[in-house]
Each structure stands twice: as C-alpha cells, then as structure tokens.
C-alpha atoms as a printed R data frame, in Angstrom:
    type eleno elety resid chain resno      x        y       z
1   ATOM     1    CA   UNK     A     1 44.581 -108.491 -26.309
2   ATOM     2    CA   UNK     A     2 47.666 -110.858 -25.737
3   ATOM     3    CA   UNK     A     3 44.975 -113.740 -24.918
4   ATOM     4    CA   UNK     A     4 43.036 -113.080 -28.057
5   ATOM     5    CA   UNK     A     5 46.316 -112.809 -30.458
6   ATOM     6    CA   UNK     A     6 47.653 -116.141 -28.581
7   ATOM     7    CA   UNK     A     7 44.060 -117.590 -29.800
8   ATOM     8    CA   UNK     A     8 44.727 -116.471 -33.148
9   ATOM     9    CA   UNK     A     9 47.737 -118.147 -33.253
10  ATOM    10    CA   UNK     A    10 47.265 -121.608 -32.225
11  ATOM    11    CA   UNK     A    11 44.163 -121.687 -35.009
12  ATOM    12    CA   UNK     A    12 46.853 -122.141 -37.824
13  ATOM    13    CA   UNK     A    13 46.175 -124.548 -40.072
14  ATOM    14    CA   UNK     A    14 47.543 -128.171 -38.873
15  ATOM    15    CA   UNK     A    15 50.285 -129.220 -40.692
16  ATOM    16    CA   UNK     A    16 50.552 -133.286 -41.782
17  ATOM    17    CA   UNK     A    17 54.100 -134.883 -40.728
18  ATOM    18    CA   UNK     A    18 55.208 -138.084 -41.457
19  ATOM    19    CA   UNK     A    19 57.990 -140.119 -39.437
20  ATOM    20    CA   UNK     A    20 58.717 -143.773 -41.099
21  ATOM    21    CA   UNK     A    21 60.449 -146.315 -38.925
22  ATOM    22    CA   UNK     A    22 58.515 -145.050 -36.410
23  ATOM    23    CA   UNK     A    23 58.337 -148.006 -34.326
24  ATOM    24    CA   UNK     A    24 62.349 -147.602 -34.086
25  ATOM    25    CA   UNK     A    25 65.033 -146.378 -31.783
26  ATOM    26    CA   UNK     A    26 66.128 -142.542 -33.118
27  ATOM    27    CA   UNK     A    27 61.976 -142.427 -34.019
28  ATOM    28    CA   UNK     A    28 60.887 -142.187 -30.065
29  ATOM    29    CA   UNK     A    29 62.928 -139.758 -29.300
30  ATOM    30    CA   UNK     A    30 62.411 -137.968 -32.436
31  ATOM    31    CA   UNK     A    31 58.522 -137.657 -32.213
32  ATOM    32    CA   UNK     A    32 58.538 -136.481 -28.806
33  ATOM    33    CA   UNK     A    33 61.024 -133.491 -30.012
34  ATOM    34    CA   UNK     A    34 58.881 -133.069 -32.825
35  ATOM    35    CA   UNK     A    35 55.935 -132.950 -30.971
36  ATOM    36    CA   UNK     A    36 56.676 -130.561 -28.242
37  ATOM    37    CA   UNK     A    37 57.418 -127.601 -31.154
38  ATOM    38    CA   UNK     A    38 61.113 -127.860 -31.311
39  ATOM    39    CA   UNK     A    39 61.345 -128.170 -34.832
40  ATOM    40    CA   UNK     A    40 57.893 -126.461 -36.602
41  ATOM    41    CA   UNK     A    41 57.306 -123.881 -34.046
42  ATOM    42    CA   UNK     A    42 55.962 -123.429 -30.793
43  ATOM    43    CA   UNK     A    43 52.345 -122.579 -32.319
44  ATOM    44    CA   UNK     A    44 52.139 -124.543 -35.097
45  ATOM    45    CA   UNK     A    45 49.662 -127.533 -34.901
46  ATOM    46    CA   UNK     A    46 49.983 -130.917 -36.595
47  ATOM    47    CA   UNK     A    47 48.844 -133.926 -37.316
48  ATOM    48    CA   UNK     A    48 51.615 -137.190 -37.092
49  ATOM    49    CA   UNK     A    49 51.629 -139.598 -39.071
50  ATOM    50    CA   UNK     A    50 53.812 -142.596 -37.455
51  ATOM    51    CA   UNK     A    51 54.868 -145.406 -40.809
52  ATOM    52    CA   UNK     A    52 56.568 -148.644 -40.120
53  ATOM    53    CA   UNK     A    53 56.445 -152.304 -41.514
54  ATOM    54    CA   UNK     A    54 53.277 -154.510 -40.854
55  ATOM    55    CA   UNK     A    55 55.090 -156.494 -37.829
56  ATOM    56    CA   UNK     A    56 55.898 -153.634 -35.800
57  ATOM    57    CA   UNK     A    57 52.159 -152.266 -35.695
58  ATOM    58    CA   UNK     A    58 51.798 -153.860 -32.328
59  ATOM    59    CA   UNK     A    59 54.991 -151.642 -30.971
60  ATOM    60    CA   UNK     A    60 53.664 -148.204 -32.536
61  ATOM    61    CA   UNK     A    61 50.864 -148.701 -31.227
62  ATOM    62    CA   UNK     A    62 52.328 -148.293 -27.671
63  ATOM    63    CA   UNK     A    63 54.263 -145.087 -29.312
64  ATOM    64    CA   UNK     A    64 50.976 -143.725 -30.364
65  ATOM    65    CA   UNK     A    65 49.620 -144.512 -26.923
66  ATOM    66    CA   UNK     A    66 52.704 -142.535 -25.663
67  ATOM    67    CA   UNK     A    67 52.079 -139.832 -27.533
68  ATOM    68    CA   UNK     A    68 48.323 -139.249 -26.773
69  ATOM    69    CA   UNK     A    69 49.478 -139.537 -23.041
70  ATOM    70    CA   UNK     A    70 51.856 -137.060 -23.582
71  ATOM    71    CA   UNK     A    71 48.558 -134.796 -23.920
72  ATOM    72    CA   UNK     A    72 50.965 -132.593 -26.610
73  ATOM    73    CA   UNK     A    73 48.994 -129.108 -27.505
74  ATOM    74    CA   UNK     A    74 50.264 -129.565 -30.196
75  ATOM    75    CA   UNK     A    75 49.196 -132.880 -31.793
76  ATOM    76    CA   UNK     A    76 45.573 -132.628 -33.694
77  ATOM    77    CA   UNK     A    77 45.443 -136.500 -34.444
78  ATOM    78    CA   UNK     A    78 48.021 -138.909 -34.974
79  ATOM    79    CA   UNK     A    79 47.810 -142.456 -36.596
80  ATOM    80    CA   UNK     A    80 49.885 -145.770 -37.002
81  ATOM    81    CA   UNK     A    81 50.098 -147.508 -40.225
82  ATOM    82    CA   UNK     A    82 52.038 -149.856 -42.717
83  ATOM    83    CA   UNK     A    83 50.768 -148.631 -45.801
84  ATOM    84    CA   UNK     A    84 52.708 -145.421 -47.382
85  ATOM    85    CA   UNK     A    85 50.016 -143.842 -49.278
86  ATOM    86    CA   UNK     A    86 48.587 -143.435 -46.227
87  ATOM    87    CA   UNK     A    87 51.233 -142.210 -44.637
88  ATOM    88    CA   UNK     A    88 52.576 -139.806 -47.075
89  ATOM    89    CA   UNK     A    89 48.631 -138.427 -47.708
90  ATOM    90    CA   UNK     A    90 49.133 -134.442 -48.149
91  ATOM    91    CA   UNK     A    91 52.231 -134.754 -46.604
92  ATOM    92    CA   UNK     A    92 53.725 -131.471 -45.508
93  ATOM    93    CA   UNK     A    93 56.965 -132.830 -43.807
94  ATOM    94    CA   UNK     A    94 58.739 -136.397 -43.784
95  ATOM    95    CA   UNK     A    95 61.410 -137.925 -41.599
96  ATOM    96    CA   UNK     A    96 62.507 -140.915 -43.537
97  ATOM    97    CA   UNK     A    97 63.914 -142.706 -40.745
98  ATOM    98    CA   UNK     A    98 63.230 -146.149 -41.714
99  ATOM    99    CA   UNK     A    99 65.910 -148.415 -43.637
100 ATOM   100    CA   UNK     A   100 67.446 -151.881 -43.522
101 ATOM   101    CA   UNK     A   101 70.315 -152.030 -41.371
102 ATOM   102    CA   UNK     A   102 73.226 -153.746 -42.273
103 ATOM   103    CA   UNK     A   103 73.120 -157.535 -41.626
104 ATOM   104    CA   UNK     A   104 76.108 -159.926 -40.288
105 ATOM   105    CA   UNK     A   105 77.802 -160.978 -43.635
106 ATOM   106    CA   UNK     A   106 75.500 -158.785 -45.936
107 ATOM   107    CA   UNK     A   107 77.975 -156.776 -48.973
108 ATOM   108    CA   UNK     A   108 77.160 -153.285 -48.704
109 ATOM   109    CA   UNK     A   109 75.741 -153.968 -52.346
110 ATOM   110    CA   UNK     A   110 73.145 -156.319 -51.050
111 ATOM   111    CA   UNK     A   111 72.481 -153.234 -48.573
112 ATOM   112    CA   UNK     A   112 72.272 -150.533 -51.188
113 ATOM   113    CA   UNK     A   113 70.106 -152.767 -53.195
114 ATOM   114    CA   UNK     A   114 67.735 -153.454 -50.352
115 ATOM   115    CA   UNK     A   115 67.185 -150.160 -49.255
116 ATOM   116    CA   UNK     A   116 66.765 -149.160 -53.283
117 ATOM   117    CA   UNK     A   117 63.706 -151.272 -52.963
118 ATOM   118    CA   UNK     A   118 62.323 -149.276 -49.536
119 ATOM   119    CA   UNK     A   119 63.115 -145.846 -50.817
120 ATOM   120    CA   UNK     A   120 61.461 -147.034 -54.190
121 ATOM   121    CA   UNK     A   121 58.506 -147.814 -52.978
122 ATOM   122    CA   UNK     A   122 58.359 -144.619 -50.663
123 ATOM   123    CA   UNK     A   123 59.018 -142.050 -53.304
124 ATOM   124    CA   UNK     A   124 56.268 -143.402 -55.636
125 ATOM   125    CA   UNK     A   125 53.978 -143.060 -52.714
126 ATOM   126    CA   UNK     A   126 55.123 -139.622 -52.186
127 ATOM   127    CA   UNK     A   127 55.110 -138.702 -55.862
128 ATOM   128    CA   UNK     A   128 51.256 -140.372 -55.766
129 ATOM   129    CA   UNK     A   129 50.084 -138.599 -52.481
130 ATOM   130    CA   UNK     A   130 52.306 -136.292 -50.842
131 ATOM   131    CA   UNK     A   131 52.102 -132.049 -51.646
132 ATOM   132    CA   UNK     A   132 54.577 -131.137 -54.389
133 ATOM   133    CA   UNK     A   133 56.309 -128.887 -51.612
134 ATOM   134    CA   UNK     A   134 57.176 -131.730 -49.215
135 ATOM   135    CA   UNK     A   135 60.078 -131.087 -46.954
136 ATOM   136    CA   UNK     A   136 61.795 -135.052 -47.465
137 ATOM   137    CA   UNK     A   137 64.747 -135.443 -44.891
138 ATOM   138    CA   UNK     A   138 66.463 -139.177 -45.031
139 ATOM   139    CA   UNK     A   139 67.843 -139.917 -41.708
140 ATOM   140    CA   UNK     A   140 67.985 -144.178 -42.881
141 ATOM   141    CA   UNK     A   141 71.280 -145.328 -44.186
142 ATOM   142    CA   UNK     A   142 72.778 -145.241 -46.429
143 ATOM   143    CA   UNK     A   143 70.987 -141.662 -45.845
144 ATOM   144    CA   UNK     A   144 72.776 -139.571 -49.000
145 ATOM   145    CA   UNK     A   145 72.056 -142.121 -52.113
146 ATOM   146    CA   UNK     A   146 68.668 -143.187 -49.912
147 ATOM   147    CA   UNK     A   147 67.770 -139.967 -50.922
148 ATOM   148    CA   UNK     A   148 68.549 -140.262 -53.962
149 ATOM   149    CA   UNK     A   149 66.676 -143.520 -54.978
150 ATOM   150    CA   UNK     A   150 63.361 -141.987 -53.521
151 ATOM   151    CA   UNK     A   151 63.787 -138.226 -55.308
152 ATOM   152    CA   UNK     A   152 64.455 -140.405 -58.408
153 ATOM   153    CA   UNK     A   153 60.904 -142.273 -58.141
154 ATOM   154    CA   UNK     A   154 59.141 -138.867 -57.005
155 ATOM   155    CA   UNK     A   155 59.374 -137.388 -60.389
156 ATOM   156    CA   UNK     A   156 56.853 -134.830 -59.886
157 ATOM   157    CA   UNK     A   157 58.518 -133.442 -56.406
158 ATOM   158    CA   UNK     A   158 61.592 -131.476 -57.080
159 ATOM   159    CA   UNK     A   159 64.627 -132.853 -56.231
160 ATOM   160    CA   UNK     A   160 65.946 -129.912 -53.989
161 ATOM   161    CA   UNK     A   161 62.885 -131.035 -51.919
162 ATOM   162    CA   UNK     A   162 64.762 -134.254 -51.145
163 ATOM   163    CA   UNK     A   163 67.744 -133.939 -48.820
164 ATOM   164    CA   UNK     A   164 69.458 -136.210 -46.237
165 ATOM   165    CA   UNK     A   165 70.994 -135.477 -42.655
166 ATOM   166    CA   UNK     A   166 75.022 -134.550 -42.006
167 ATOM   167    CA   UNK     A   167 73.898 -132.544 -39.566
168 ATOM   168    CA   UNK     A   168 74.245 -135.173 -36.776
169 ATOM   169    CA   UNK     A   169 78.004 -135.070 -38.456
170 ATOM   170    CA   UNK     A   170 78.402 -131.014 -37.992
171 ATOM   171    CA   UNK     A   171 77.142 -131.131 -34.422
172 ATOM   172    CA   UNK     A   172 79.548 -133.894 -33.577
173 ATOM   173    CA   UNK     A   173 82.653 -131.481 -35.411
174 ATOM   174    CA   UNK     A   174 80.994 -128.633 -33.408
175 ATOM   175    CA   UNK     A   175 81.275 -130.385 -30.253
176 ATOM   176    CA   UNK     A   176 84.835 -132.076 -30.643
177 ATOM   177    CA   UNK     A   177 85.840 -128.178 -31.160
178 ATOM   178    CA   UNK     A   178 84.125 -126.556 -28.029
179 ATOM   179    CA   UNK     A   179 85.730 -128.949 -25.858
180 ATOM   180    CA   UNK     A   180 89.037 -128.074 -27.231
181 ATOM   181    CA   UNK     A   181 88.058 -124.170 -26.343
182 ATOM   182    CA   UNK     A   182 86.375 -125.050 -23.287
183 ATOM   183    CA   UNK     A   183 83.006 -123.442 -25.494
184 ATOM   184    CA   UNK     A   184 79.493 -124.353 -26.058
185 ATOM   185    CA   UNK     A   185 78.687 -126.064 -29.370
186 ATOM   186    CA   UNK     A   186 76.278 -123.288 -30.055
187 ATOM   187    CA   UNK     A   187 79.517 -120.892 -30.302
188 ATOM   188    CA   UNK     A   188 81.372 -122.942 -33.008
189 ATOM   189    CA   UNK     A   189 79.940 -121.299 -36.393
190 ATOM   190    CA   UNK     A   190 79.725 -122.648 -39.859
191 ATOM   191    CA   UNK     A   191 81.693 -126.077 -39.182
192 ATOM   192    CA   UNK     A   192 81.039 -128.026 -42.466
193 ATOM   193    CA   UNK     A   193 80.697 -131.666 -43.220
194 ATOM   194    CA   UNK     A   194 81.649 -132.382 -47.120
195 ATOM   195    CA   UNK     A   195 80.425 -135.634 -49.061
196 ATOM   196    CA   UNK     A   196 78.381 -139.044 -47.549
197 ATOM   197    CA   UNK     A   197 77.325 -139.636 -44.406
198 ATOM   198    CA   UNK     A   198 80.149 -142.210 -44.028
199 ATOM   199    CA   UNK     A   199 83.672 -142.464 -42.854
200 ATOM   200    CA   UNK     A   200 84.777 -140.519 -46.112
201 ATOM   201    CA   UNK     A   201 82.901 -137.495 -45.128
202 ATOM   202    CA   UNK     A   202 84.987 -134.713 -44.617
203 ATOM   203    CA   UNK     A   203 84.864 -132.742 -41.445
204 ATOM   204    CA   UNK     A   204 86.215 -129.050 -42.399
205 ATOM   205    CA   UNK     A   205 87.000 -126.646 -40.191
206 ATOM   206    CA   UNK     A   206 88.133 -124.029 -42.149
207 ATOM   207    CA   UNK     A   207 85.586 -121.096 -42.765
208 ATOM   208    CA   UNK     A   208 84.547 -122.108 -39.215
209 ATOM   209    CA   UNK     A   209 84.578 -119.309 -36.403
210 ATOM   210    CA   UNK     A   210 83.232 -118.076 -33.266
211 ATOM   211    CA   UNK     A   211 80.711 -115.454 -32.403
212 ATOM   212    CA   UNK     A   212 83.257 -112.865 -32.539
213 ATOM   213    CA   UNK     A   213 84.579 -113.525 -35.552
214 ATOM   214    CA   UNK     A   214 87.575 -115.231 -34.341
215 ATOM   215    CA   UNK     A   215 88.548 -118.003 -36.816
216 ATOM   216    CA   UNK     A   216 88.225 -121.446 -35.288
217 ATOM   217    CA   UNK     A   217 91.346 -122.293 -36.583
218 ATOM   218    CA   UNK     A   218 93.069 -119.418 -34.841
219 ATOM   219    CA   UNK     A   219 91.627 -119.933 -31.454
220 ATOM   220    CA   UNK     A   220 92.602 -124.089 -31.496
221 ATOM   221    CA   UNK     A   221 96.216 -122.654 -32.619
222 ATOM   222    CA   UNK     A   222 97.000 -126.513 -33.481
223 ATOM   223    CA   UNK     A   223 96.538 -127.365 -37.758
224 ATOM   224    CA   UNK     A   224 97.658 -130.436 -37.076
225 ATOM   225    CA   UNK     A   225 95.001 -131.593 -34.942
226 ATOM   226    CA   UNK     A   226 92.265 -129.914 -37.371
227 ATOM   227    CA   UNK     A   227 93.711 -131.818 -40.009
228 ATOM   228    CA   UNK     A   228 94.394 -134.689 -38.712
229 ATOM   229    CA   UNK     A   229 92.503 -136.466 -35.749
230 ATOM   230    CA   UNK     A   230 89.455 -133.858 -35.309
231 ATOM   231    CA   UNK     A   231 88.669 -135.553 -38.685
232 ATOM   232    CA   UNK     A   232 89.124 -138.858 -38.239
233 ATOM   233    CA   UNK     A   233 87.663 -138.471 -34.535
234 ATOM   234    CA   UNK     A   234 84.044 -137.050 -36.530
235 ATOM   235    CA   UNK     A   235 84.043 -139.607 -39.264
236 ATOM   236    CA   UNK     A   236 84.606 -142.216 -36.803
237 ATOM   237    CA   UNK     A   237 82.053 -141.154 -34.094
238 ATOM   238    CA   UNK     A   238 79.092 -143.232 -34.636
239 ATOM   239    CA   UNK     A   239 81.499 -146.549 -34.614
240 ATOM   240    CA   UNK     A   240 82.452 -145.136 -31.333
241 ATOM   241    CA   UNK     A   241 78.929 -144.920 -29.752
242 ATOM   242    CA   UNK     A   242 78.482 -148.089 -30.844
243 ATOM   243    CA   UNK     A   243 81.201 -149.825 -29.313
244 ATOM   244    CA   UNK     A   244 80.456 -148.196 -25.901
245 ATOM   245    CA   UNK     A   245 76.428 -148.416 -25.919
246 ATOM   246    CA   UNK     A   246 76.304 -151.159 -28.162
247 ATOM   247    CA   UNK     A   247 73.350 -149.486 -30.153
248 ATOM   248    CA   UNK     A   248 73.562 -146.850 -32.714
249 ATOM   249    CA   UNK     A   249 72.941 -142.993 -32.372
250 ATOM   250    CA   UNK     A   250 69.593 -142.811 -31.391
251 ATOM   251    CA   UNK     A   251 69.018 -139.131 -29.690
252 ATOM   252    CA   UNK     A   252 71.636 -137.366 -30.696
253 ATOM   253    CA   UNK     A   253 70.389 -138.679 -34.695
254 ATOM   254    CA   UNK     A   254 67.001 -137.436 -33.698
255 ATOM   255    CA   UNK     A   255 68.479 -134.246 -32.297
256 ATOM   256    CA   UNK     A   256 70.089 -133.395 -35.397
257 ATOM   257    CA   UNK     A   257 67.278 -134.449 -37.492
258 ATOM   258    CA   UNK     A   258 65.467 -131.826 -35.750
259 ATOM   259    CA   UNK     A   259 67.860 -129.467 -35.916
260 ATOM   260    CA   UNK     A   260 68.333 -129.967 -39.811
261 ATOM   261    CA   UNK     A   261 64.585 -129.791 -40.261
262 ATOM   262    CA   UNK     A   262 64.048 -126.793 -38.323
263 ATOM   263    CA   UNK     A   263 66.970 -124.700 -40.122
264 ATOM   264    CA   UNK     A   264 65.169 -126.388 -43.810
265 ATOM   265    CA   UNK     A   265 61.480 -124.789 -42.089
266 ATOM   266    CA   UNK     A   266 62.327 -121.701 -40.438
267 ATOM   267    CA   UNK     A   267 65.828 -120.492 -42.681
268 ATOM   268    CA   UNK     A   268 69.134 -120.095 -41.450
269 ATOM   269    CA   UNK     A   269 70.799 -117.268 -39.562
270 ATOM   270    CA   UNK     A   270 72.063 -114.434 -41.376
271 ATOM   271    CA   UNK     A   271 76.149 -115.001 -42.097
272 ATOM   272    CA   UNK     A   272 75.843 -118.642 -41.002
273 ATOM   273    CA   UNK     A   273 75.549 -122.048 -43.154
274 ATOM   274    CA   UNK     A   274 74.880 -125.555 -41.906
275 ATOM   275    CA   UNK     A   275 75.420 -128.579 -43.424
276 ATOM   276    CA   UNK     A   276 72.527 -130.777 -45.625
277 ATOM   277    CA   UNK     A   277 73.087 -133.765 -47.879
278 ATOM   278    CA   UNK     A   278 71.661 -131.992 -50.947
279 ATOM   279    CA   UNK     A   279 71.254 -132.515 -55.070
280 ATOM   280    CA   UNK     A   280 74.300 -132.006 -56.744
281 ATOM   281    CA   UNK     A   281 72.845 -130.483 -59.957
282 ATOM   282    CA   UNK     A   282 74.792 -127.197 -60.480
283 ATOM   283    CA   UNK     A   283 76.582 -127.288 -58.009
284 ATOM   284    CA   UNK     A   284 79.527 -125.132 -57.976
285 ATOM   285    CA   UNK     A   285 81.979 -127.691 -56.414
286 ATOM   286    CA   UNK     A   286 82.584 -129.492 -59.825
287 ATOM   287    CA   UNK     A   287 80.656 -132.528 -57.771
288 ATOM   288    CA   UNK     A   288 79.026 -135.040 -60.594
289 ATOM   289    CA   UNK     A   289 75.196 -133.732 -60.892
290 ATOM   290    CA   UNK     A   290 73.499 -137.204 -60.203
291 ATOM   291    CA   UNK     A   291 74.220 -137.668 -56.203
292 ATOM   292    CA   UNK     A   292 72.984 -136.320 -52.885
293 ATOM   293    CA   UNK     A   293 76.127 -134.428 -51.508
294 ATOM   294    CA   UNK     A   294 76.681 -132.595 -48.281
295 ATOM   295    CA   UNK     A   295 77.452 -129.323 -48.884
296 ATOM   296    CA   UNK     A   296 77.413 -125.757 -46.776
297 ATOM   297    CA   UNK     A   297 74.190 -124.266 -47.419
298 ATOM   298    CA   UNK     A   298 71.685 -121.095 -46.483
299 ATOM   299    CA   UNK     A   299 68.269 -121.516 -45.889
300 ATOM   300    CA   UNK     A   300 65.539 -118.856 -47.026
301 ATOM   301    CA   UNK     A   301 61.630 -118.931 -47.500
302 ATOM   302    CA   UNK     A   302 62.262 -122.867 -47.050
303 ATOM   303    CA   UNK     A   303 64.436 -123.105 -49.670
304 ATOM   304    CA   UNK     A   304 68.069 -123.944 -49.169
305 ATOM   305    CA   UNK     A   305 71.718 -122.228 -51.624
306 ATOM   306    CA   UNK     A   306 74.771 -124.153 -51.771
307 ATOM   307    CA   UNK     A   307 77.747 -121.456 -50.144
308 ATOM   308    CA   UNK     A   308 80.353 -120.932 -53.330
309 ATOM   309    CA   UNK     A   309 83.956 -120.591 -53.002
310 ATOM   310    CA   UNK     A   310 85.109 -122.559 -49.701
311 ATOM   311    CA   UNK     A   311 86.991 -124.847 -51.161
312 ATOM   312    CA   UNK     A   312 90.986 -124.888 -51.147
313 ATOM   313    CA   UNK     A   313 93.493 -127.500 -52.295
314 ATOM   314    CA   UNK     A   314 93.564 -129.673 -49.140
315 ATOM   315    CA   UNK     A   315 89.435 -129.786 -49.189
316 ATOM   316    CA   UNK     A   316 89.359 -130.762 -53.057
317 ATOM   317    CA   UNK     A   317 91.714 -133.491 -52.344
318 ATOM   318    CA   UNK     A   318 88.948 -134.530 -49.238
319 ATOM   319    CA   UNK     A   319 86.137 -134.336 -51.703
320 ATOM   320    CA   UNK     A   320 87.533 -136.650 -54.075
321 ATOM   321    CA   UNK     A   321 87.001 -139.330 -51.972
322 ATOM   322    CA   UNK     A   322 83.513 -139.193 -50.651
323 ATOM   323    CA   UNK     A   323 82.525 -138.421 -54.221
324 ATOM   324    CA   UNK     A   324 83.913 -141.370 -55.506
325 ATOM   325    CA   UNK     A   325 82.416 -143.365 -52.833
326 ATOM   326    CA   UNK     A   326 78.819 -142.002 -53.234
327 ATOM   327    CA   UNK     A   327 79.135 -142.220 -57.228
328 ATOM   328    CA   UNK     A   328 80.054 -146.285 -56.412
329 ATOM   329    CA   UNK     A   329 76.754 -146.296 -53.989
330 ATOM   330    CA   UNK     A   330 74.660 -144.980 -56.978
331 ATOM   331    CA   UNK     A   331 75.507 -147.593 -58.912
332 ATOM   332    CA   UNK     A   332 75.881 -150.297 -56.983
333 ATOM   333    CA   UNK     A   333 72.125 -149.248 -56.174
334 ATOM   334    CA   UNK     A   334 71.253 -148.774 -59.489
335 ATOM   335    CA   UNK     A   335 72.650 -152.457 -61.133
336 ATOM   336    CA   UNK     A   336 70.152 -154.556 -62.316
C-alpha cells in the first residue's frame, strides 16, 4: 500500500520553473537546492528552465550538464536559453536572479535605468507567456524597485504575484541574534526586515521571540545593542562578505531565496511572519502605494497578508528612510 501511494505521488503534474541569470554565481547553488525538493516539495516534479544572456550559453550549458548528472528524481527536462518567452512559457515559478551589477564609476541612476530595461523586457515576456498565477521572486538588485519595473510591464499578472527577497536580510538578523543567545537561527521567531534591500533597511527586533514565547528583546537584556549595532551589523552584512570573500552572497542569497519561495508555496507557520519585499497598495503602514516594500507577512493557500499594527515610534522614524530611498529608486528608474 505505502509503495502504491508513494507511486501516486510522484505522478503529480510537473511543475515549469524558471531561474534567470542562471549561468551566475547565487544561480548554481540555487538550482541544485531547488532541484533536490527543498523548496516545492519532496514529491513534486518539475521541469527547469535555466535563462541567461546569449554569451553565457556556453557556461549553462555545463550547469545543465551538471544538473542531468546530478540524476535529480526530481527534474522531468530542463533547458538553457537566451530568449525569455521561452523561458517564461507556462511558467509556474520564477527566480529572477539575473541583473546588471553595479559597474566601477556607474551612478546608481545609470544602474536603476539599466536594470529598468532587463526587468522590462522580462515582465512583458511574462505578461505574454507565463500563467496568470506565477510565483515572481526578484533576487537581482536593485531587487525591491526590480520588482517593481517588471510587475509594472506584466499588466495582466497581479501585482501581489510579484515580490522580491529580504529574506536573506531576516536570516542574517536571525543569526546575529542566536549567537548573542548561544541559539539556533531556527529559534529566533518573527525577526522583521522593514523597507529596501539596502543599507536603509531596517532590521527590527521587536515583536521578535523565541519558541517559548520569551521576547527576544528580553532574553538579549541589552536595547542598546538591538538598536544600535545589531542594525547596522544586518544592513551592513553583504559589504562585509564582500570585503572578506571578495564576491557577493552567493549561497546564503540562494538559501534565502529558497527559503522565501518555499514559505510563498507551502504558507507560513501558524503565529509566525517572515519577511517579503511586497506591493505597497493598501498597505496599512501609511507606505506610498506605488513601491515594492518589505513588510512582515503570513502566507496562506499561496497567497501572502501584510501583519498590521507592529509599528511604534522608533520603527516609523526607521521607515521613513528606506521609503524615501525606494520612492527616489522609482523614479530615478522611471525618468525618461
């Protein structure tokens, strides 16, 4: 009987996932998580789509090499290609992972603008080809208003379908936090990362607590520190791994993609929130209602709630800043 319903099982229907820059760093170790079942399910087939730019066919072809010797159970078929209708074809997933990075000398403008014209061109394909429920996660920098240029060319996709990853940003505050109480990250609940994916984000510790119930900010018994350099230390981390490994986050970004994706696929845990870069419209932060935000949400039946009412003086004051910063992103993007 247990053979037969295992059978049953692993005939579900494949599902199609797309992973752009694919050819790239936080991509390798990204497909192989994805691949393996951490983030659909253990039983749930697909077939992977791998998207980069024309010159890097050569390299993803390797990665698709990889991936067929990897002999995944998983993995019905997967292909390489440049072109994102193909890509995006009846699309039930996407990690949009691809963006420009910034150059020596390049204003952040000339960045913005850039990546407007990537994130363009991908959400017409996806508003041409993809399934109207896509799951879109931006993991590509500038990740929050990346998000937003693509929902805004994917008219037909709703734009709570479009969301982009703090999450490597709440694992970081969950970690920074265990050490302190000598815990696993796994046992720091509902840390929450306000705003852009930036150094004005705004790592807050305040509804946090542990599996007992215990308040986070109880147990460190130090407000200063929670105020003060825990913040800075999370907003600053990426800079950090980049002055020591002289490369970005790679697999911890693909970690937390995962992780993000997973919560967005499978719903959160009942009492917790995470955090996901997510439209502002109605929000009930006060946030302007054209950006991609971070906020705490809760996940059901795929579709994610922004958590009301966890804001206090000190956090407004936080917010402020990284919504002024994303509103000058939008339309630094947006200038003609």
């Amino acid at each position: 009987v247990i053979l037969l319903l295992n059978r049953l099982i692993m005939v579900a229907e494949p599902i199609n996932v797309c992973v752009t820059g694919a050819a790239g760093q936080i991509a390798y170790s990204l497909i192989y998580m994805v691949s393996r079942g951490s983030v659909f399910g253990e039983n749930q087939p697909m077939n992977l789509i791998l998207l980069d730019i024309a010159p890097m066919m050569g390299v993803l072809e390797g990665v698709v090499m990889e991936v067929q010797d990897c002999a995944f159970s998983l993995i019905r078929s997967v292909v390489a290609t440049a072109d994102p209708l193909v890509g995006f074809k009846d699309c039930d997933a996407a990690f949009l992972v691809g963006a420009m990075p910034r150059r020596e000398g390049m204003e952040r403008k000339d960045l913005l603008k850039a990546n407007r014209k990537i994130f363009k061109e991908q959400g017409e394909a996806l508003d041409k080809v993809a399934k109207k429920d896509i799951k879109v996660l931006v993991v590509g920098n500038p990740a929050n208003t990346n998000a937003l240029i693509a929902s805004k060319h994917a008219k037909s996709i709703p734009k709570e379908n479009f969301t982009a990853m703090t999450r490597l940003d709440q694992n970081r505050a969950a970690a920074q936090i265990a050490a302190r109480l000598g815990k696993t990250p796994q046992e720091i609940l509902n840390v929450v990362i306000w705003g852009n994916h930036s150094t004005t984000q705004f790592p807050d510790a305040a509804n946090a607590v542990l599996p007992d119930g215990t308040k986070v900010y109880q147990a460190v018994a130090d407000d200063n520190w929670l105020k003060t350099q825990f913040i800075t230390d999370v907003q600053n981390r990426g800079g950090s791994v980049i002055k020591a490994r002289k490369l970005s986050s790679a697999m911890s970004a693909a970690k937390a993609a995962c992780d993000h994706m997973r919560d967005w696929w499978v719903g959160t845990t009942e009492g917790q929130f995470v955090s996901m870069a997510v439209s502002t419209a109605g929000n009930p932060y006060g946030i302007d209602e054209d950006l991609v935000f971070s906020f705490p949400v809760t996940i059901k039946n795929k579709k994610w709630t922004i958590v009301p009412g966890l804001d206090n003086e000190f956090t407004r004051s936080k917010l402020e800043i990284t919504e002024k910063e994303l509103k000058q992103e939008r339309d630094a993007a947006f200038e003609e």
